[in-house]
N, C-alpha and C positions, 0 to 999 in steps of 0.2 A: 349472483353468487356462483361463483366456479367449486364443482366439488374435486375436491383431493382426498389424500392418501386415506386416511381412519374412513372420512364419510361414503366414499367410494365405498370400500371394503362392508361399513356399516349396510350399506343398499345391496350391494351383494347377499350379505346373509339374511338381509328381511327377503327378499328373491328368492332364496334359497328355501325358506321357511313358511312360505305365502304369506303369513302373520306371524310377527313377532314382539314378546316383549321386551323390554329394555335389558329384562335378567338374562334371556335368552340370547341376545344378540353379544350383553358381555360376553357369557362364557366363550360363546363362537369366536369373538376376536381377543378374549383373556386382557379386559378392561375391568374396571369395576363399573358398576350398574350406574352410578352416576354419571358417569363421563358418555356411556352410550348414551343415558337419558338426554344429556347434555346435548350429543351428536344429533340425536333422532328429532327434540326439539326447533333445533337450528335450520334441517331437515323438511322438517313441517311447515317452519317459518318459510322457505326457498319452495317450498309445490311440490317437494319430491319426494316426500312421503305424507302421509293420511294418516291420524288417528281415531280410535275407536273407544271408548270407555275414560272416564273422568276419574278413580283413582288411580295413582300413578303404580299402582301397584297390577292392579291388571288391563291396564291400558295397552293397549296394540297397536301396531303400525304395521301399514300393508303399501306399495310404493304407487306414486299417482305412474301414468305415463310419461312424465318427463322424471321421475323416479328411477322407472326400468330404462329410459332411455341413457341414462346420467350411469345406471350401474353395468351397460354393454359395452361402454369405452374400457377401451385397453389403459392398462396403467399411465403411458407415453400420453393419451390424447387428453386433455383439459376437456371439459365439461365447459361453455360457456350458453348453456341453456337460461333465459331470461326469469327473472326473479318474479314469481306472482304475487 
C-alpha cells in the first residue's frame, strides 16, 4: 500500500499529536470524522498506524515506525513501504 495525499497528511497530524482520535485528526485536516476513521482504519490495516481502545469513540491511533517513516516523505516521494 503506497500512502498518498489525505493518508500522508492523516499520519502527519497523528505525529503532530503523539495520540490521536479520529475527531481530532478531522478537525486538523477539516474532514468529517468518518472519512479520517475511514483513513486511519485502512492505516491500521497497512502497519502505519496502531490502535488503542475498542469504542470508536475513544479509540486512538499513535503511528507504528513505518508509520513515522511513510509521514517523513515529502509530498513528491511515494511511500512504497511493504504492507504488514
Amino acid at each position: 500500500m503506497a500512502v498518498i495525499g489525505s493518508e500522508r497528511k492523516a499520519l502527519r497530524m497523528v505525529r503532530l499529536l503523539k495520540k490521536a482520535t479520529k475527531n481530532q485528526i478531522a478537525n486538523k485536516m477539516g474532514v468529517s470524522p468518518d472519512y479520517a476513521e475511514y483513513l486511519c482504519k485502512q492505516m491500521v490495516i497497512g502497519g502505519y498506524l496502531s490502535q488503542a481502545g475498542e469504542a470508536s469513540v475513544s479509540r486512538t491511533y499513535r503511528l507504528t515506525p513505518a508509520g513515522e517513516e511513510a509521514a517523513s516523505k515529502t509530498w513528491d516521494q511515494p511511500s512504497h513501504l511493504p504492507v504488514v
